[in-house]
Phi, psi and omega in degrees: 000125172269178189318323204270312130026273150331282175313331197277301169290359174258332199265350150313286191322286182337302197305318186287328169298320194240010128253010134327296176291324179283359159265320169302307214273307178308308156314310189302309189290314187314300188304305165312322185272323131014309200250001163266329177308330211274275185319320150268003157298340167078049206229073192262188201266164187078357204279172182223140181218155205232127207243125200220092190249163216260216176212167182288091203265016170248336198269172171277315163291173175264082204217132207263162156285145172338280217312306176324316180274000165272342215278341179285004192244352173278021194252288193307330171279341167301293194307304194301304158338305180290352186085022207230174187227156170235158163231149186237117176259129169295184170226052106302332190241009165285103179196090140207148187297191189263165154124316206276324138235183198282155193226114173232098185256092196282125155132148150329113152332349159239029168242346201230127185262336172315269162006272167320291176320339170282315159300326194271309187312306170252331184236079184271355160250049194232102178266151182225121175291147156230016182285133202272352182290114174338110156190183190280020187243316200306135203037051163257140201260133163247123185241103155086219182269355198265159132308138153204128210259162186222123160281124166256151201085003191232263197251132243189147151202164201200138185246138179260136159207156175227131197233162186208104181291191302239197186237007150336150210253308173253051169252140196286142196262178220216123158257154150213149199219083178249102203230140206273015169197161194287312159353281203298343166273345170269357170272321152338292170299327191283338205271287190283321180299313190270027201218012188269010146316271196294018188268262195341289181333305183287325193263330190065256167224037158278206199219137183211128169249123176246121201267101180275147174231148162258082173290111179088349184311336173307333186246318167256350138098205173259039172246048183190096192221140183295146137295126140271332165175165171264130190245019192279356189261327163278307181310336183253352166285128164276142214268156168292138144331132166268173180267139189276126156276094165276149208297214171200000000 
């Protein structure tokens, strides 16, 4: 074998060795974010999770809103990514507790009694009006001492929130995309796919609420959205009792 030979078959080798090495790395790396994704989603593979959607509260049927069945299906492309399966449930017929598997609860409390439940249960310093009569309060949210008032089609708001009853290691989180219009869970859900990297770095598998403004939707539809603040410390705090008014 001569030089030039030589040199033609080592320089193979190199080569093949160093996109060997560059896949094993390119794997390597896939599989860790893979397995941080998994984890906070509480979604490891094979796992089953449960997609718990509302009903339509403008229709007279049990009829779901578009913006909603967008909001399951970018949930639904989350799970599969994880390798994990779903089951989709309405939310009358969801009754079970929380923890065993990952929860993903799309809608307002007065279309979702699932929801409502989640709110009195884990977030008691989160009031939502469901009162159905036209005024400047309706579906307007109280966190704490604050108001936020719904423009609808101009500001809009919706709470992310990832919840955890306990502190088992392999206990499972709550997701909720409780948005004071269906437009706004759907903004929500699109909101945690593209931004749950950096969710996870800060919170890790802690419990979190997060208060979103929806801008404009009348016009950008749910794709232009605010961080407004992290409320989780006024959403898990309990509001004073109000005082019982008796007749006179």
């Amino acid at each position: 074998m001569n030089d030039d030979v030589r040199n033609i078959v080592l320089g193979v080798i190199a080569t093949g060795l160093s996109a060997a090495l560059g896949w094993v790395a390119r794997t390597y790396l896939w599989r860790r974010k893979l397995r941080r994704k998994q984890a906070f989603f509480g979604l490891p593979e094979h796992s089953e999770c449960l997609l718990v959607v509302n009903r339509d509260a403008g229709s007279p049927d049990l009829a779901v809103h578009r913006h909603d069945v967008f909001a399951l299906l970018e949930l639904s492309a989350l799970i599969k990514d994880c390798g994990a399966g779903a089951e989709v449930v309405t939310q009358d017929a969801a009754r079970q507790g929380f923890g065993e598997r990952t929860e993903f609860c799309v809608g307002g409390p007065g279309s979702n009694r699932r929801m409502a439940a989640h709110l009195q249960a884990m977030l008691p310093g989160v009031r939502v009006n469901t009162d159905r009569e036209p005024g400047p309060d309706r579906l307007a949210f109280r966190i704490g001492e604050q108001q936020y008032r719904m423009d609808a089609g101009v500001t809009e708001y919706v709470l992310l929130a990832r919840l955890t009853a306990g502190q088992r290691r392999e206990q499972r989180p709550v997701f909720l995309f409780c948005g004071q219009r269906a437009i706004n869970n759907q903004a929500a859900t699109r909101y945690l796919v593209r931004h749950h990297e950096r969710l996870a770095r800060k919170h890790g598998g802690n419990s979190f609420v997060l208060l979103l403004k929806v801008v404009n939707s009348q016009a950008y539809g749910p794709d232009v959205v605010e961080l407004v603040e992290d409320v989780t410390r006024a959403a898990q705090t309990p509001l004073p009792a109000e005082p019982i008014v008796t007749p006179t």
